[in-house]
N, C-alpha and C positions, 0 to 999 in steps of 0.2 A: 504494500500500500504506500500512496506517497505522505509523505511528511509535512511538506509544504514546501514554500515557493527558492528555489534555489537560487538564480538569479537570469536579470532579463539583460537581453543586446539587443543594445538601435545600432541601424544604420545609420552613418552618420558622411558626411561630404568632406569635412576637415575636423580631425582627431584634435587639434590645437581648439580649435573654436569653440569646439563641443566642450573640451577636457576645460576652457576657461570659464563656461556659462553654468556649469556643472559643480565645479570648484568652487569659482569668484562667487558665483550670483548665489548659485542655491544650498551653500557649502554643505560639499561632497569632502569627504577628502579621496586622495589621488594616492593610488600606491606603484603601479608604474605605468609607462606608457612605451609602445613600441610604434615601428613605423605606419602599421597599418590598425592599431589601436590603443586601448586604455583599461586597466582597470580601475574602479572605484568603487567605495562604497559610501552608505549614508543610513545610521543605524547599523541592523543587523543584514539589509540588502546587499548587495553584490551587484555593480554593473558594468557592463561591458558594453565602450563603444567600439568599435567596431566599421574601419571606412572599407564602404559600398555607397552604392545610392537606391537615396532612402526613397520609399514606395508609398506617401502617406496617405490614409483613405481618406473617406468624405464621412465615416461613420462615427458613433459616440466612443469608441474603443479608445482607452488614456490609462495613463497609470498616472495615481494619485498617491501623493508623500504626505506625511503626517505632519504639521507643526501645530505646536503649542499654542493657545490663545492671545496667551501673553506677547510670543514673536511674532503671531500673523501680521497685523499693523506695520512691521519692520520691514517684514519681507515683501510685503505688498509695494509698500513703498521704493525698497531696493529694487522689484523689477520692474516697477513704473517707470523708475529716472531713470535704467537701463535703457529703456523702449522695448520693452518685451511684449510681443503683440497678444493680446487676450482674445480667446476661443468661441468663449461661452461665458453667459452669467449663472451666477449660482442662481440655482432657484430649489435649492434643497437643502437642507438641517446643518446646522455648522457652516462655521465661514469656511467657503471656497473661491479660490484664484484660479483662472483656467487659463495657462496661459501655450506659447505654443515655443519649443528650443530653437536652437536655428536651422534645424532638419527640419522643422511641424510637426515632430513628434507630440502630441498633445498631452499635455503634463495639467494636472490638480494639485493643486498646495490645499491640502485641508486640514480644517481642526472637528474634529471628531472619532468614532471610531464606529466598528457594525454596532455596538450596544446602542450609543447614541440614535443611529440609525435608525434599529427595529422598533427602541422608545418614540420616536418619531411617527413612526410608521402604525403603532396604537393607538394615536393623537389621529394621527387625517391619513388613512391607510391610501394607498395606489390604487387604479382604476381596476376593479380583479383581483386583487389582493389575496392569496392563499397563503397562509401558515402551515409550515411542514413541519 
């Protein structure tokens, strides 16, 4: 059976760009980097860029990073003065940033977590809503 989530790789255009938006902006820390990629992590995550070119959809599909309440306002602001182009608006429980890296990989800065969530989700359930 699996365990859980081991870790994800984008494609990315330039390892330098990615590896400083990743770092600088959303700190990551960096543990090495070779010609054709990076690794890094944030938390207990693992990531791997990875230069290809990147294939991004048109769908909701995004990975979303956890911050604090107390840092959201920071970071919000860090990637505003960046020019970090934003996706989507939140329109769901806990503050969310939707913003997109310099691939379009669609990334969420959230504060919350699924408990949050499914308390959420007791209050004003989704259209269809089934508890399993």
């Amino acid at each position: 059976m699996l365990k859980g989530l081991n870790h994800i790789t984008l494609a990315v255009r330039d390892v330098d760009v990615s590896l400083a938006f990743y770092v600088d902006l959303l700190g990551f820390t960096g543990h090495v980097k070779w010609d054709r990629g990076a690794y890094l992590s944030v938390g207990e995550l693992w990531l791997c860029l990875s230069l290809d070119e990147p294939d991004v959809r048109q769908d909701y599909s995004h990975i979303a990073f956890d911050a604090s309440e107390a840092d959201f306002p920071r970071i919000t602001q860090c990637l505003q003065n960046a020019g970090v182009t934003c996706w989507k608006t939140n329109q769901s429980e806990g503050d969310s940033l939707y913003v997109l890296d310099p691939d379009g990989h669609k990334l969420e800065i959230h504060c919350g977590n699924l408990r949050s969530r499914l308390e959420a989700l007791e209050k004003e359930p989704y259209t269809g809503l089934v508890w399993l």
